[in-house]
KEMAR-467271 format. One record per residue: residue number from 1; residue in three letters; x, y, z of N, C-alpha, C in turn. Coordinates in Angstrom, 1 decimal. Atoms other than C-alpha are relative to their C-alpha. Example, Ala and Ser with C-alpha at 12.3 -4.5 7.8 and 13.67 -1.06 7.14 Angstrom:
BEGIN
REC | 1 | ala | 0.9 | -1.2 | 0.0 | 12.3 | -4.5 | 7.8 | 0.9 | 1.2 | 0.0
REC | 2 | ser | -0.9 | -1.1 | 0.0 | 13.7 | -1.1 | 7.1 | -0.8 | 1.1 | 0.8
***
This chain:
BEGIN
REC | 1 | unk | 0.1 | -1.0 | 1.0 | 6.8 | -12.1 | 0.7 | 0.7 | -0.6 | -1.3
REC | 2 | unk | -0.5 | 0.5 | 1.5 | 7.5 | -13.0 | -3.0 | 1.2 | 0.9 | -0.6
REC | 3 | unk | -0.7 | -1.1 | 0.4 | 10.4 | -11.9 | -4.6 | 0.1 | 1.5 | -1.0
REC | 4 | unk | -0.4 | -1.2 | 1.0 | 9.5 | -9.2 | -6.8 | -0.6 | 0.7 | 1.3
REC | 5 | unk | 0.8 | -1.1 | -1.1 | 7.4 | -7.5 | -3.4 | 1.6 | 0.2 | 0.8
REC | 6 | unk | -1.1 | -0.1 | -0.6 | 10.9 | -8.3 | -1.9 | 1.0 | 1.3 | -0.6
REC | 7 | unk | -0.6 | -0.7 | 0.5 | 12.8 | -6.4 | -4.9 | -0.6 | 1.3 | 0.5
REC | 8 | unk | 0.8 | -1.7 | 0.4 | 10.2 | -3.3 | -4.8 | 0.2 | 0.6 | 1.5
REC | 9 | unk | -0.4 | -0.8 | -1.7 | 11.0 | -2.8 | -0.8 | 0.9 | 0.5 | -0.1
REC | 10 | unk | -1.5 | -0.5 | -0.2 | 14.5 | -2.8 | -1.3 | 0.1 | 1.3 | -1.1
REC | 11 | unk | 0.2 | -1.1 | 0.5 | 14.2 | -0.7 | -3.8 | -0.4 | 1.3 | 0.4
REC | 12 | unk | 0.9 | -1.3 | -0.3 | 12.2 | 1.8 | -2.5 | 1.1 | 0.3 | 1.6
REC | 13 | unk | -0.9 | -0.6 | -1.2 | 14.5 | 1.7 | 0.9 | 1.4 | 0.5 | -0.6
REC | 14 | unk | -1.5 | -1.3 | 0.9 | 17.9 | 2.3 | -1.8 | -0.5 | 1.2 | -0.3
REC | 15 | unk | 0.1 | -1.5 | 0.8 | 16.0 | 5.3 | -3.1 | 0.0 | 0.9 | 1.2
REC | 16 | unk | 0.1 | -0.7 | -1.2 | 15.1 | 6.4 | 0.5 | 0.9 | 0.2 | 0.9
REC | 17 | unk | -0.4 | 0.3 | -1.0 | 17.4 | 5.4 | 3.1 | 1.7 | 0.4 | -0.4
REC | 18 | unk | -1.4 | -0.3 | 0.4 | 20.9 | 7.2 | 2.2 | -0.3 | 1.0 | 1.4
REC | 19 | unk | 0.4 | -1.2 | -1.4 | 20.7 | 8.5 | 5.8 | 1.0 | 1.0 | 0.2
REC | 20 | unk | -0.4 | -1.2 | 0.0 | 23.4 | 11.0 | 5.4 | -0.1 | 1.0 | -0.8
REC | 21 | unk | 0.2 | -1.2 | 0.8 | 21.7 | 12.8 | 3.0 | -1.9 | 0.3 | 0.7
REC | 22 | unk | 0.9 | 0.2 | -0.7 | 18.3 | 12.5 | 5.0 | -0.3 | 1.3 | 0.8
REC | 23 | unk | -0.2 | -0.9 | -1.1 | 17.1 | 15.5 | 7.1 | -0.7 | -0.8 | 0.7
REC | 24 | unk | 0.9 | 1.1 | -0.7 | 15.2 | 14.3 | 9.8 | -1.5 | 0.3 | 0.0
REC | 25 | unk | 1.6 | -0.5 | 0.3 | 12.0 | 16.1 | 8.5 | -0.2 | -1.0 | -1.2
REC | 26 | unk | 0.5 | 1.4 | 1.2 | 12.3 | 13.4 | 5.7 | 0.4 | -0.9 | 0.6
REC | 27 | unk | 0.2 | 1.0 | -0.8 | 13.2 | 10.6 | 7.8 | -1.6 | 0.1 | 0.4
REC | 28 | unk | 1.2 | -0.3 | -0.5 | 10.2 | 11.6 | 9.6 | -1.2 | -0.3 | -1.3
REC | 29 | unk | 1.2 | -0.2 | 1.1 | 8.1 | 11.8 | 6.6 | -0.2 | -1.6 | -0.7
REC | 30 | unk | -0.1 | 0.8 | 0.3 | 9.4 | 8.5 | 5.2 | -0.5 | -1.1 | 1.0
REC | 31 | unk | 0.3 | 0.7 | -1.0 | 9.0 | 6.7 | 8.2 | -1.8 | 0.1 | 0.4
REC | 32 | unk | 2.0 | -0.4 | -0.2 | 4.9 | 8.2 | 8.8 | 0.0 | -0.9 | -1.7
REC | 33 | unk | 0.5 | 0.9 | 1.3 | 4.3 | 6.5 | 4.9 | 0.4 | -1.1 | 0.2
REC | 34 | unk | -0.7 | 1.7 | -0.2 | 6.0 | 3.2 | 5.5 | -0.7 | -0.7 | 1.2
REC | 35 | unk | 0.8 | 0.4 | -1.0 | 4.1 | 3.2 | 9.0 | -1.6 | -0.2 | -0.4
REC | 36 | unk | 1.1 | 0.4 | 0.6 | 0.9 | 3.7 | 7.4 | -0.4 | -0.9 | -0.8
REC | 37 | unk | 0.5 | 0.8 | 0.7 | 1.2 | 1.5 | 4.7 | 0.2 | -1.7 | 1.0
REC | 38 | unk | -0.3 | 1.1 | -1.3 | 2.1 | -1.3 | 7.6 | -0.9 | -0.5 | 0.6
REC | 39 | unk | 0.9 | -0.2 | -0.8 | -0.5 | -0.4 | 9.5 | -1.5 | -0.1 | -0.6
REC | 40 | unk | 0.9 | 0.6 | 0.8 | -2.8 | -0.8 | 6.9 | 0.0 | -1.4 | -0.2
REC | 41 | unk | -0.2 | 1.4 | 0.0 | -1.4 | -4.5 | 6.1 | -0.4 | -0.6 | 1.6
REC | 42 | unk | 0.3 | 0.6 | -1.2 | -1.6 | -5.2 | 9.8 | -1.6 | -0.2 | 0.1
REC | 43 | unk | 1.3 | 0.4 | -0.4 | -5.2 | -4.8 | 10.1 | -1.0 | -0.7 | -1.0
REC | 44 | unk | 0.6 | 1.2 | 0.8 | -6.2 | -6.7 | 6.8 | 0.3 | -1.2 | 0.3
REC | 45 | unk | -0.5 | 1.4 | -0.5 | -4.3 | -9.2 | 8.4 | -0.7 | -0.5 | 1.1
REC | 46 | unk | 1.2 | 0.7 | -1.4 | -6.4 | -9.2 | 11.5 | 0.6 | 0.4 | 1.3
REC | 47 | unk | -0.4 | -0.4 | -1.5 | -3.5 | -7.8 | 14.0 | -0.4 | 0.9 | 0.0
REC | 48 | unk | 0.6 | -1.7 | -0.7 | -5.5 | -4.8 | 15.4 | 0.9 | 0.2 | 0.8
REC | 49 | unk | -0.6 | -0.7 | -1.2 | -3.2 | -4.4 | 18.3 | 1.8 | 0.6 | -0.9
REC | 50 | unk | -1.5 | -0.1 | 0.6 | 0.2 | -4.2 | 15.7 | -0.3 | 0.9 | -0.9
REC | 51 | unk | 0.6 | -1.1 | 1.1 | -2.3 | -1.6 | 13.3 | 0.1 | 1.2 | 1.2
REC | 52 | unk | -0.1 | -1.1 | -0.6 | -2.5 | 0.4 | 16.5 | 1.3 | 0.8 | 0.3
REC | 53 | unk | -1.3 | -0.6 | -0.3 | 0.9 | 0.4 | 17.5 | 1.1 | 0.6 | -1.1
REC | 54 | unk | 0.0 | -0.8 | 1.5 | 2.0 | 1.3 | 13.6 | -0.6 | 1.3 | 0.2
REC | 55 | unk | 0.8 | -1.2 | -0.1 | -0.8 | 3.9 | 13.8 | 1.0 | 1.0 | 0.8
REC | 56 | unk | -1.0 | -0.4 | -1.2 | 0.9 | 5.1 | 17.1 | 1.2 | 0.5 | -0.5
REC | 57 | unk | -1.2 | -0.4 | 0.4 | 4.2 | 5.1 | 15.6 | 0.0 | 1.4 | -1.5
REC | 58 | unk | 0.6 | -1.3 | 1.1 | 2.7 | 7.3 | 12.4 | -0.4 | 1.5 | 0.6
REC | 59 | unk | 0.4 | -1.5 | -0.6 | 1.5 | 10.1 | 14.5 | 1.4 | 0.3 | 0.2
REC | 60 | unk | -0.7 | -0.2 | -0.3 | 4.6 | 10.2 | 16.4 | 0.8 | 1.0 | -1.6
REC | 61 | unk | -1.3 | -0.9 | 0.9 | 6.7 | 10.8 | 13.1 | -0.9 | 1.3 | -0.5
REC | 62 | unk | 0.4 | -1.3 | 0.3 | 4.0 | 13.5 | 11.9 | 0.3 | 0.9 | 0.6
REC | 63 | unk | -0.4 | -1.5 | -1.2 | 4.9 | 15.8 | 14.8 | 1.8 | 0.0 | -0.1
REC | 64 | unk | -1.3 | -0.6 | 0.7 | 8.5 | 15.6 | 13.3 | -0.1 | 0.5 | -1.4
REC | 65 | unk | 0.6 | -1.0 | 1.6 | 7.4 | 16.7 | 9.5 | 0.1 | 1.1 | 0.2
REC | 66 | unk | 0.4 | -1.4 | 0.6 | 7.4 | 20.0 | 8.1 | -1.6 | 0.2 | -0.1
REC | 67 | unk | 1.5 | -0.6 | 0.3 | 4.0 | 21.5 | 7.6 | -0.5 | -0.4 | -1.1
REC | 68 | unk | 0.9 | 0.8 | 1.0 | 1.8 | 20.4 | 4.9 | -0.5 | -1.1 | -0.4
REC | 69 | unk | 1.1 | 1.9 | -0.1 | -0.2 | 16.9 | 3.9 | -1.1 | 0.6 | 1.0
REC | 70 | unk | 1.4 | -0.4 | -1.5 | -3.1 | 16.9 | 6.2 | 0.1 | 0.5 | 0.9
REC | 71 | unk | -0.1 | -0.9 | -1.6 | -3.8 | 18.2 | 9.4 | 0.5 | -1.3 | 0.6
REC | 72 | unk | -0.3 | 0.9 | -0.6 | -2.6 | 16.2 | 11.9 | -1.0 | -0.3 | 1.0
REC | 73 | unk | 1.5 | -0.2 | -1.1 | -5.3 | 14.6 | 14.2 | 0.5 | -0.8 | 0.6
REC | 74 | unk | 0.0 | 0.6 | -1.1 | -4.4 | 13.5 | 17.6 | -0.8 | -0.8 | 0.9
REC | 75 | unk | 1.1 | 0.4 | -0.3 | -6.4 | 10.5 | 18.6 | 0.4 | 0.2 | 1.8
REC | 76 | unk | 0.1 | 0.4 | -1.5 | -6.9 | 10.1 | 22.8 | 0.6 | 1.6 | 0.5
REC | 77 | unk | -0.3 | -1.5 | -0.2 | -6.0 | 13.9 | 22.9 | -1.2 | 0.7 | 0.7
REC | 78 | unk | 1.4 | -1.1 | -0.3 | -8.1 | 16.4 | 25.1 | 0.2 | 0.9 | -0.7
REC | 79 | unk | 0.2 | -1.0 | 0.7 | -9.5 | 19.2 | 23.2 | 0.2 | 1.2 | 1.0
REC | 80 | unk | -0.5 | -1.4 | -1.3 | -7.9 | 22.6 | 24.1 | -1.3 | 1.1 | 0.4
REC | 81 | unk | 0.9 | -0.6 | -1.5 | -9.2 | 24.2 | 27.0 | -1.5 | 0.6 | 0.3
***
């Protein structure tokens, strides 16, 4: 990573990551965007199996979130009853 992509992380984790002022519905929320954008790099990159397990990790934190952004869609889920 080049240093200015280096500065703009750290950056963006000082603005975010003051975990005592964090609820865990913004944890949660921060953590689903940082997973997505991950998970997006992983599979331009060509690891499909490290985009899934990102992916994977993104759902997870949506079902800690508050309500709103998208719907949430559960892949390998049965449809209720």
């Amino acid at each position: 990573m080049s240093a200015r992509g280096q500065n703009k992380v750290q950056l963006e984790v000082s603005k975010h990551m003051n975990a005592m002022s964090l609820t865990s519905s913004e944890a949660a929320s921060y953590i689903e965007s940082m997973c997505s954008e991950l998970a997006g790099l992983a599979d331009r990159g060509g690891l499909g199996f490290l985009a899934y397990l990102l992916e994977v990790a993104r759902e997870e934190a949506l079902l800690h979130c508050d309500g709103g952004g998208e719907p949430l869609v559960l892949h390998g889920e049965l449809p209720p009853g």
